[in-house]
KEFI-658385 format. One record per atom (N, C-alpha, C): residue number from 1; atom name; z, x, y. Coordinates in Angstrom, 3 decimals, padded with zeros to 6 digits, always signed. Example, Ala and Ser with C-alpha at 12.3 -4.5 7.8 and 13.67 -1.06 7.14 Angstrom:
BEGIN
node n = 1	atom = N	zz = +007.800	xx = +013.190	yy = -005.690 .
node n = 1	atom = CA	zz = +007.800	xx = +012.300	yy = -004.500 .
node n = 1	atom = C	zz = +007.800	xx = +013.200	yy = -003.300 .
node n = 2	atom = N	zz = +007.080	xx = +012.850	yy = -002.250 .
node n = 2	atom = CA	zz = +007.140	xx = +013.670	yy = -001.060 .
node n = 2	atom = C	zz = +007.870	xx = +012.900	yy = +000.030 .
This chain:
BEGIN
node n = 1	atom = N	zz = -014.739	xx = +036.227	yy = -040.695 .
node n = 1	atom = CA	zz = -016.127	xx = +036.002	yy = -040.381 .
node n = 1	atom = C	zz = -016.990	xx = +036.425	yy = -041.559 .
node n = 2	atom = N	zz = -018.396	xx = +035.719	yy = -041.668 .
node n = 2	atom = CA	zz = -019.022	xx = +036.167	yy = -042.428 .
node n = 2	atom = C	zz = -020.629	xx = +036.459	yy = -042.153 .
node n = 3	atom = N	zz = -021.116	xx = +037.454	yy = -042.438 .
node n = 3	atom = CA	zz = -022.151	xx = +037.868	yy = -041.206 .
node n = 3	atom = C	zz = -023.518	xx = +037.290	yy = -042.300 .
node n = 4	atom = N	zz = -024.496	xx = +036.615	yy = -042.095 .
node n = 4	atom = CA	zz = -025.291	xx = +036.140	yy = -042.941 .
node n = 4	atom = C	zz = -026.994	xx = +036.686	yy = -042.520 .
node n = 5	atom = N	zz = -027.511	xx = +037.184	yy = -043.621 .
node n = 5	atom = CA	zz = -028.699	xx = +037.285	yy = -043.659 .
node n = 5	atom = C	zz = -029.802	xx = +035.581	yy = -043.784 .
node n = 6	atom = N	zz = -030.674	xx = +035.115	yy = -043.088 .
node n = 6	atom = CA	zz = -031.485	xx = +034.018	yy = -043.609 .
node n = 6	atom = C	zz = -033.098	xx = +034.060	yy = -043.387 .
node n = 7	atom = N	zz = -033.317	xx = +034.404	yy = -044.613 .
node n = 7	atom = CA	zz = -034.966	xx = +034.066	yy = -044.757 .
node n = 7	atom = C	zz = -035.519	xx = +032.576	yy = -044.558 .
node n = 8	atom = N	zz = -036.033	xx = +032.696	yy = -043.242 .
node n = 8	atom = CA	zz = -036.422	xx = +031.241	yy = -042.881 .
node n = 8	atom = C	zz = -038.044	xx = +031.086	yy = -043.310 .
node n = 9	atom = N	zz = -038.861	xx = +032.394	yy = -044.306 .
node n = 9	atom = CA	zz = -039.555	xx = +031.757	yy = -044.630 .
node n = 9	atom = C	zz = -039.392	xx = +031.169	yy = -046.169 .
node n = 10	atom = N	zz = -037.776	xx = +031.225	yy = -046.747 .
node n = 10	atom = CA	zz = -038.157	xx = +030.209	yy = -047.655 .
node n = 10	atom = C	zz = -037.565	xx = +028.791	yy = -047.992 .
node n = 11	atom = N	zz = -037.216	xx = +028.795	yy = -046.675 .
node n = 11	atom = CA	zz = -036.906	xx = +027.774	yy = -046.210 .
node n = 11	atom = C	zz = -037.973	xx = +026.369	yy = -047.041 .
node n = 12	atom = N	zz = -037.770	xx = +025.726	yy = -047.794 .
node n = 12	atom = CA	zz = -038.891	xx = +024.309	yy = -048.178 .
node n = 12	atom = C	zz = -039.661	xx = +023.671	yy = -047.185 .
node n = 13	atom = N	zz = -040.842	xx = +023.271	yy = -046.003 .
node n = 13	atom = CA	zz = -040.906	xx = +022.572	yy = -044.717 .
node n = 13	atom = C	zz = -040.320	xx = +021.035	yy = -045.413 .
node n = 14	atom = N	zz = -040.344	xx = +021.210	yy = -046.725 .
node n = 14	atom = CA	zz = -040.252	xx = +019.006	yy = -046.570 .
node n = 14	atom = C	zz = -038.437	xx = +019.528	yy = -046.305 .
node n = 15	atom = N	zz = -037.562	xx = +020.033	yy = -045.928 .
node n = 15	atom = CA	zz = -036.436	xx = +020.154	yy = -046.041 .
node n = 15	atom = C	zz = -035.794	xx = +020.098	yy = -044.288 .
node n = 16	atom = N	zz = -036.925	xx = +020.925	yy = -043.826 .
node n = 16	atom = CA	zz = -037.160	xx = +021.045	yy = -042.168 .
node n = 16	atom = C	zz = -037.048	xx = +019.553	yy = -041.549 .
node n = 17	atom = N	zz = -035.764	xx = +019.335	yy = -040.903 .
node n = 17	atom = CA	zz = -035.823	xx = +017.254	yy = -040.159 .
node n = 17	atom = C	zz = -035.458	xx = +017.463	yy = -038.861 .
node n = 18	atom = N	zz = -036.721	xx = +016.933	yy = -038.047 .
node n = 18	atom = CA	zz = -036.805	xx = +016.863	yy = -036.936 .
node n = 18	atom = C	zz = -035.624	xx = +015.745	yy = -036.524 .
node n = 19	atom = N	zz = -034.796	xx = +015.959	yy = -035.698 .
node n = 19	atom = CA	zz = -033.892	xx = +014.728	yy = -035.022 .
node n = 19	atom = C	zz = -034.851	xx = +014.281	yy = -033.693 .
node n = 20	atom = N	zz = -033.617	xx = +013.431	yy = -033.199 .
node n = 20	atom = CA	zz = -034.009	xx = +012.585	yy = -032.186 .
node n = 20	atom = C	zz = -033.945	xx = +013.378	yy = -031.084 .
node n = 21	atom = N	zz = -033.305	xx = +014.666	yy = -030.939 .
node n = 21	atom = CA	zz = -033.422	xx = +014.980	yy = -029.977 .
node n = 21	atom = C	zz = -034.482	xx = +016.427	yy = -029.673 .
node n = 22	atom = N	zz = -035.597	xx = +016.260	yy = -031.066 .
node n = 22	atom = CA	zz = -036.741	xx = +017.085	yy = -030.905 .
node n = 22	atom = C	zz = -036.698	xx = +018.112	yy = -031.531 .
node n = 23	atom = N	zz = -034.825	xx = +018.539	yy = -031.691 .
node n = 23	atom = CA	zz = -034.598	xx = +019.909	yy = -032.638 .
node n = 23	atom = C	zz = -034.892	xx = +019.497	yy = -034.368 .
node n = 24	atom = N	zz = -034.997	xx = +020.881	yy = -034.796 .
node n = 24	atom = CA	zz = -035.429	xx = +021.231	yy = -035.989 .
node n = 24	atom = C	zz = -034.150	xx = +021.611	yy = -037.109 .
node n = 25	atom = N	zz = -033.775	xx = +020.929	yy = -037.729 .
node n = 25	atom = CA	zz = -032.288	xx = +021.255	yy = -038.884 .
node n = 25	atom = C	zz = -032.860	xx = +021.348	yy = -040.099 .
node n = 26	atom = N	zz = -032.056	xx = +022.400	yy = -040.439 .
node n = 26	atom = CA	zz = -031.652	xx = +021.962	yy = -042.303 .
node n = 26	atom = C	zz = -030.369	xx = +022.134	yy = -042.599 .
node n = 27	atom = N	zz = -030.107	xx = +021.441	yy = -043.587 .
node n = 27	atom = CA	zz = -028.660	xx = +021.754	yy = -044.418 .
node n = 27	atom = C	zz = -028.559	xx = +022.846	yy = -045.252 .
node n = 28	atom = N	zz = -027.452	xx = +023.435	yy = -045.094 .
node n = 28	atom = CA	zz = -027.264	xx = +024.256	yy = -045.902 .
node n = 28	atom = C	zz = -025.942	xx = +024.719	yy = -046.659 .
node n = 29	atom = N	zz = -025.611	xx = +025.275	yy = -047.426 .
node n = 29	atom = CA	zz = -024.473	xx = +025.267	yy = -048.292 .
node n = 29	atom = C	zz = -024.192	xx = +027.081	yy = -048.420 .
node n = 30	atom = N	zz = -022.962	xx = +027.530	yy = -047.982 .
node n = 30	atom = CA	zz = -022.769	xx = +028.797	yy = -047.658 .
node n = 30	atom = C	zz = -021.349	xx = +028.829	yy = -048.940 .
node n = 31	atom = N	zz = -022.261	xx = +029.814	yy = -050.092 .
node n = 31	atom = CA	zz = -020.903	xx = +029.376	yy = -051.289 .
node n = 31	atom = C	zz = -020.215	xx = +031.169	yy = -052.028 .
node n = 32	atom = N	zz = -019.360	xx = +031.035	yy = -051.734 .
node n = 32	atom = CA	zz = -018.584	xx = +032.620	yy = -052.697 .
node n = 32	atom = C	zz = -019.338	xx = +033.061	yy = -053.699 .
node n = 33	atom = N	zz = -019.947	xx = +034.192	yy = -053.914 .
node n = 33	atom = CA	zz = -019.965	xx = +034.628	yy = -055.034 .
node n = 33	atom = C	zz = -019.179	xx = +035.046	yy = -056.024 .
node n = 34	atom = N	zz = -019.596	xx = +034.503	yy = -057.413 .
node n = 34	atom = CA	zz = -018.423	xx = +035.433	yy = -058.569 .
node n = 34	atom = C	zz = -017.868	xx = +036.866	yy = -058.325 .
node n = 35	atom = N	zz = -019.504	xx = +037.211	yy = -058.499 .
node n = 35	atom = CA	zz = -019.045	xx = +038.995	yy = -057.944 .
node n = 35	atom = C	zz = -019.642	xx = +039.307	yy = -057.100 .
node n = 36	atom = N	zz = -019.452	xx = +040.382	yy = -056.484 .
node n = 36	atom = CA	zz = -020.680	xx = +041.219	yy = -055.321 .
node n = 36	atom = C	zz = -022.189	xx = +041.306	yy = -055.728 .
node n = 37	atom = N	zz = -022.743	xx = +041.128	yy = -054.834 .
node n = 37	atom = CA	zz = -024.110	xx = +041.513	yy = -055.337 .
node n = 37	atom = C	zz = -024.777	xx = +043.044	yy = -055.130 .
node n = 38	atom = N	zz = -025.602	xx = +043.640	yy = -055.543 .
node n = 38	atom = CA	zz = -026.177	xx = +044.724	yy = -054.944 .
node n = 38	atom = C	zz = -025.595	xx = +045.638	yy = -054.063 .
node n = 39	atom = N	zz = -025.917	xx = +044.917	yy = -052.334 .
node n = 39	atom = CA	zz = -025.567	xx = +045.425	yy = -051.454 .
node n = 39	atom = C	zz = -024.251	xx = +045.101	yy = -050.811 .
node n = 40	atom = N	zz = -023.356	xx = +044.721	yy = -051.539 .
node n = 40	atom = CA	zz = -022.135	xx = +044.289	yy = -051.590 .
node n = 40	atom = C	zz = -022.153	xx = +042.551	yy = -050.555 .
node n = 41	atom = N	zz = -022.885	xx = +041.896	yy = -050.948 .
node n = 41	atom = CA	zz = -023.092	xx = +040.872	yy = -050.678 .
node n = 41	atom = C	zz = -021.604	xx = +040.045	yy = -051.283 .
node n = 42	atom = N	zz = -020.916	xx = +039.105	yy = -050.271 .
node n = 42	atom = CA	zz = -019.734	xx = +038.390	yy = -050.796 .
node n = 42	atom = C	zz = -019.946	xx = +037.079	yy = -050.953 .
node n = 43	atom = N	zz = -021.290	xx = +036.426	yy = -050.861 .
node n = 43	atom = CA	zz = -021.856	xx = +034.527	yy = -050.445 .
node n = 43	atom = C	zz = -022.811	xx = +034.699	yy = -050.392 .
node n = 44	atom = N	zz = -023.255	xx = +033.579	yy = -051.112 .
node n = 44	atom = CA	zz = -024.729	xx = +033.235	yy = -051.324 .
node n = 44	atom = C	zz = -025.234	xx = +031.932	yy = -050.364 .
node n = 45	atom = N	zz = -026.607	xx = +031.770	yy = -049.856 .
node n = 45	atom = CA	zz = -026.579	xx = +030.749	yy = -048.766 .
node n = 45	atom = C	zz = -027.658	xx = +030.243	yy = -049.405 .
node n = 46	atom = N	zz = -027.463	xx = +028.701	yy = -049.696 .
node n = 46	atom = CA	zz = -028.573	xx = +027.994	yy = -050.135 .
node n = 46	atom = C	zz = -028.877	xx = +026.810	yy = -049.740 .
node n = 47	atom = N	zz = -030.599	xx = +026.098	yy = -049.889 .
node n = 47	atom = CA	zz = -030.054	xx = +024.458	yy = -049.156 .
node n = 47	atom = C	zz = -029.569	xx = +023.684	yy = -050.122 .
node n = 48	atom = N	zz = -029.127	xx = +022.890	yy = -049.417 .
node n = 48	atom = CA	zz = -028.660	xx = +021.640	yy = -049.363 .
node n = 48	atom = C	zz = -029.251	xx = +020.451	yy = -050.680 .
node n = 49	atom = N	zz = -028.664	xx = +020.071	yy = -051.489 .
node n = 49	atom = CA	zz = -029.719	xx = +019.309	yy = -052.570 .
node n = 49	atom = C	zz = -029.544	xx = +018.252	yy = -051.917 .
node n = 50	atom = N	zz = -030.400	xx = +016.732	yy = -052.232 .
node n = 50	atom = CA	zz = -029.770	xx = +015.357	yy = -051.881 .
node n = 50	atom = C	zz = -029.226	xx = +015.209	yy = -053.188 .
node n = 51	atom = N	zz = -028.636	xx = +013.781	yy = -053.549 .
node n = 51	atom = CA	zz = -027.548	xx = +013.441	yy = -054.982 .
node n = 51	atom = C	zz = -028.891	xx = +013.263	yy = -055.640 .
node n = 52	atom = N	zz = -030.270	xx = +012.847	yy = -055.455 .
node n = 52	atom = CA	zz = -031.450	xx = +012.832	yy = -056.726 .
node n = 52	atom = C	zz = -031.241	xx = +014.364	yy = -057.184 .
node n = 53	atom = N	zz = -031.586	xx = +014.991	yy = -056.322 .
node n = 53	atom = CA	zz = -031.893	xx = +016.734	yy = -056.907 .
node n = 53	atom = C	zz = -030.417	xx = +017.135	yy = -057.262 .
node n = 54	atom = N	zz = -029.736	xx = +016.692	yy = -057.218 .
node n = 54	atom = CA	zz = -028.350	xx = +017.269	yy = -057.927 .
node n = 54	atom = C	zz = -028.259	xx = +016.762	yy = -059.764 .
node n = 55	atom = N	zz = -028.553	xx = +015.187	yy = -059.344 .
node n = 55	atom = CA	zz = -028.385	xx = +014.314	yy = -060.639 .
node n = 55	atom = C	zz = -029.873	xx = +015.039	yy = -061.376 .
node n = 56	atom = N	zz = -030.407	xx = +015.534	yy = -061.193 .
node n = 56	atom = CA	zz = -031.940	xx = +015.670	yy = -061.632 .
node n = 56	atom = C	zz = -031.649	xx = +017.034	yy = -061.887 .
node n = 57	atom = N	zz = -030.852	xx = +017.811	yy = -061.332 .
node n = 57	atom = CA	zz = -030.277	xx = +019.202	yy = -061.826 .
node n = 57	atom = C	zz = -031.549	xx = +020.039	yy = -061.286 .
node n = 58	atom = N	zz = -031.822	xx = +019.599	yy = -060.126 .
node n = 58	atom = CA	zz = -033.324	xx = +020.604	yy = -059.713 .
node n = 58	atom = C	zz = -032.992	xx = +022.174	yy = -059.503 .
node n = 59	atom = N	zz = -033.558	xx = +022.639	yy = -059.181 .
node n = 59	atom = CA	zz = -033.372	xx = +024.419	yy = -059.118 .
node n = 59	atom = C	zz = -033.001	xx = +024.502	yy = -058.016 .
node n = 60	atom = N	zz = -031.966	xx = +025.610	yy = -057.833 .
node n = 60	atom = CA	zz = -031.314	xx = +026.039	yy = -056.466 .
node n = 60	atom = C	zz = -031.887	xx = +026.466	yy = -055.461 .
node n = 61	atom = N	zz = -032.108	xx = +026.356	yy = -054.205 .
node n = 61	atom = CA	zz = -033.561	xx = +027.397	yy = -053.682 .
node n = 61	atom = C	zz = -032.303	xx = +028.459	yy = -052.368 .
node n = 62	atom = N	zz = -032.182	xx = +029.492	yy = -053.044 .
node n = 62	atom = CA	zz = -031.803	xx = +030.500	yy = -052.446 .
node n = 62	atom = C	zz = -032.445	xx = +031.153	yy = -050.807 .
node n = 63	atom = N	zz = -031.747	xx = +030.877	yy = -049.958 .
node n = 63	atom = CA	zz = -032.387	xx = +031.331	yy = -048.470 .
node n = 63	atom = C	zz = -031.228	xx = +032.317	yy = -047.788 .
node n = 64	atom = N	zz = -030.604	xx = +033.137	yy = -048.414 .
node n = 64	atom = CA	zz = -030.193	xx = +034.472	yy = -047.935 .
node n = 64	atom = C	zz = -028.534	xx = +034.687	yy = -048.153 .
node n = 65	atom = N	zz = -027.968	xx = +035.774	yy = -048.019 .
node n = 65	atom = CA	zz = -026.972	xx = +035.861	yy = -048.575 .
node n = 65	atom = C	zz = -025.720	xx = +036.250	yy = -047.373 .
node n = 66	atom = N	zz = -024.673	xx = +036.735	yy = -047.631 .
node n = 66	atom = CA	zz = -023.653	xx = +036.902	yy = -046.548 .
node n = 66	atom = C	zz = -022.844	xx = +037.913	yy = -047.436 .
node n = 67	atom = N	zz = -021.761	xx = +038.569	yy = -045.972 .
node n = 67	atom = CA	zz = -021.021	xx = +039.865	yy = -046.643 .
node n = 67	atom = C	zz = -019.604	xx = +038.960	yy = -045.777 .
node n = 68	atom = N	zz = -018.363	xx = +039.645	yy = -046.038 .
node n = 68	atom = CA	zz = -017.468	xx = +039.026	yy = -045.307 .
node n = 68	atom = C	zz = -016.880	xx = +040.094	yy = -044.554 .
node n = 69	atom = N	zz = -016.952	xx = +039.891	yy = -042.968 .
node n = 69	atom = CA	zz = -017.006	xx = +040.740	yy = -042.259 .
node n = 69	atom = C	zz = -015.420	xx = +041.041	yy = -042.353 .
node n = 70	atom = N	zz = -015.158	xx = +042.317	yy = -042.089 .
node n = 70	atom = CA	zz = -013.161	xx = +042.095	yy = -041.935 .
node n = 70	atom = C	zz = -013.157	xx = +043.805	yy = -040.672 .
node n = 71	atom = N	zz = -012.820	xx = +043.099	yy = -039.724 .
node n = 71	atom = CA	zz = -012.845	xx = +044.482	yy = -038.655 .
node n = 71	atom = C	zz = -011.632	xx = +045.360	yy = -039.118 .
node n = 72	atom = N	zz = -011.902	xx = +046.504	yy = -038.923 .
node n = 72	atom = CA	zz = -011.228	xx = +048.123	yy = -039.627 .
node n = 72	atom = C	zz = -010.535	xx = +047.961	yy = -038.450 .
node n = 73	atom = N	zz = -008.984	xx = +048.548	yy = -038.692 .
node n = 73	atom = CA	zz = -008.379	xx = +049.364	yy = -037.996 .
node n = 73	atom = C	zz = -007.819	xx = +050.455	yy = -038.187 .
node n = 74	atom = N	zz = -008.122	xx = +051.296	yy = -037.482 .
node n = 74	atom = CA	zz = -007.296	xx = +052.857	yy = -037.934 .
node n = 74	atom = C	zz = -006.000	xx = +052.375	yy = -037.649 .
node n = 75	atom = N	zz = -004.729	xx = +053.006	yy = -038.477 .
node n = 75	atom = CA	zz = -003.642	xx = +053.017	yy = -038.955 .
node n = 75	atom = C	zz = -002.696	xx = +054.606	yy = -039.407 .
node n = 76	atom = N	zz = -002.742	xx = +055.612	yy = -038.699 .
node n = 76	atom = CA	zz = -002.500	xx = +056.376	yy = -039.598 .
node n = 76	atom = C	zz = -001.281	xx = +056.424	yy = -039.997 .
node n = 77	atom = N	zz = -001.619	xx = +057.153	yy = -041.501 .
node n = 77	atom = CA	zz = +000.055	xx = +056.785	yy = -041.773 .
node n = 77	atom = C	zz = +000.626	xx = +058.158	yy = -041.734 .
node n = 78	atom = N	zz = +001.875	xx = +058.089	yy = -041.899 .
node n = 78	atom = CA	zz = +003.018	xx = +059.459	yy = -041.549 .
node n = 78	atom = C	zz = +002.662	xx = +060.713	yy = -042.243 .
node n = 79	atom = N	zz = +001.822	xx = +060.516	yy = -043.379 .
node n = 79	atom = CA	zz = +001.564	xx = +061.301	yy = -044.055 .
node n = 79	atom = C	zz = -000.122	xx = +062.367	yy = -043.324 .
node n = 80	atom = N	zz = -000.627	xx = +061.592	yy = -042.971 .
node n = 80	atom = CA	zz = -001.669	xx = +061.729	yy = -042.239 .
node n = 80	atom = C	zz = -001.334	xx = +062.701	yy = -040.971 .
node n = 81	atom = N	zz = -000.560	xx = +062.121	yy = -040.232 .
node n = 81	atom = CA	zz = -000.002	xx = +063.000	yy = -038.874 .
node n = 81	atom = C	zz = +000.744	xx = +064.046	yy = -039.428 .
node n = 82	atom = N	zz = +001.057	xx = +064.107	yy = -040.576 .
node n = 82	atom = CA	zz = +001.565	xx = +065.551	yy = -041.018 .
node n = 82	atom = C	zz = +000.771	xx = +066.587	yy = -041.253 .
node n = 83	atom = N	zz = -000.162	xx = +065.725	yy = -041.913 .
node n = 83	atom = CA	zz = -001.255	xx = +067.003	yy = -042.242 .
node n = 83	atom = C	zz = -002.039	xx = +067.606	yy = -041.022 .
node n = 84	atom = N	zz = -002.234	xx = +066.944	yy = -039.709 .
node n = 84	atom = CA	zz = -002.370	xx = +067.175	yy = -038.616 .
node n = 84	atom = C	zz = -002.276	xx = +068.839	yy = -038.225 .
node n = 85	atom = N	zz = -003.570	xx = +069.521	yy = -037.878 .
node n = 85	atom = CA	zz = -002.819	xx = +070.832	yy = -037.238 .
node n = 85	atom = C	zz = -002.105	xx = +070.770	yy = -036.195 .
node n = 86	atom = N	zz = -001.871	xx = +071.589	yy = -035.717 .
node n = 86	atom = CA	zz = -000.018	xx = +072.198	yy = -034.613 .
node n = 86	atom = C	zz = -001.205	xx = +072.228	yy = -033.502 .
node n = 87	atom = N	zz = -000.504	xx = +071.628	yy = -032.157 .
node n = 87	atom = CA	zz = -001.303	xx = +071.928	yy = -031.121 .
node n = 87	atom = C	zz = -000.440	xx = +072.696	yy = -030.486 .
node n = 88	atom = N	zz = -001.722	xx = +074.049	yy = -030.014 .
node n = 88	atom = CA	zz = -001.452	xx = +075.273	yy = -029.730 .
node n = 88	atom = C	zz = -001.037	xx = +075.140	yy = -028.251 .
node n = 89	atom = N	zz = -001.552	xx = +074.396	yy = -027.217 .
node n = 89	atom = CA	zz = -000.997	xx = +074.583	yy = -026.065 .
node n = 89	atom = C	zz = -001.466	xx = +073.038	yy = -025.091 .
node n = 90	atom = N	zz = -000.108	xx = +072.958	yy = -024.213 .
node n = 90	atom = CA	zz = -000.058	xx = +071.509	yy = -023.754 .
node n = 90	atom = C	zz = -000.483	xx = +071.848	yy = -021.990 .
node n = 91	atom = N	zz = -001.318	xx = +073.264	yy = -021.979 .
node n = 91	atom = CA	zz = -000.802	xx = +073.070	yy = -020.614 .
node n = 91	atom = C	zz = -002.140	xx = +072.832	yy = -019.716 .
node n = 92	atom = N	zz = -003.245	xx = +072.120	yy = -020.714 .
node n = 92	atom = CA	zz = -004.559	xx = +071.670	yy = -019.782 .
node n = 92	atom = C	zz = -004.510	xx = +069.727	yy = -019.934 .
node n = 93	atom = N	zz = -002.656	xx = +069.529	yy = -020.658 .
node n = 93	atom = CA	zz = -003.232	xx = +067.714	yy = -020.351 .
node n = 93	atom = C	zz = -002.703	xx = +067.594	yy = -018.867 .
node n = 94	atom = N	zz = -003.893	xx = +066.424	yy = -018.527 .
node n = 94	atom = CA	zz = -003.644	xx = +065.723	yy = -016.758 .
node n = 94	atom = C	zz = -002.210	xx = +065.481	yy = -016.297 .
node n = 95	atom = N	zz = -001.187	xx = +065.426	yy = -017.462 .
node n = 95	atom = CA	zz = -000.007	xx = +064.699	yy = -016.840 .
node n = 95	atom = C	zz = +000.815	xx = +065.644	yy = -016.705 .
């Protein structure tokens, strides 16, 4: 997963296309970064060019960035449960 920040005010409005069914879209292009950014940002989210603004090499318009989520699991390893202190007495567990 990748959890994304989006500034919808810089969003372009001529970019904003109403469909037929009344909703409001834009395209957008969700692309890897080389490196991390700043806040350890992993993707950059930008719109959408048409092939004029590509062939025309127009400027990128940046509308927010993404991290790539990866859920933690604790794991401990053998070495870990060693270092563990000694439990002193077993005789308040329920079982």
């Amino acid at each position: 997963m990748i959890a994304i920040s989006l500034c919808l005010s810089d969003i372009p409005k001529d970019k904003i296309k109403k469909a037929a069914n009344g909703k409001h879209y834009v395209n957008l292009i969700l692309s890897e970064r080389k490196e991390k950014g700043k806040y350890g940002e992993t993707h950059a989210l930008m719109v959408s060019k048409t092939k004029d603004e590509r062939e025309a090499k127009a400027d990128t318009v940046y509308v927010g960035s993404g991290t790539l989520w990866e859920e933690k699991v604790f794991a401990p390893t053998p070495e870990a449960i060693a270092d563990l202190p000694a439990a002193d007495d077993f005789d308040d567990l329920p079982f």
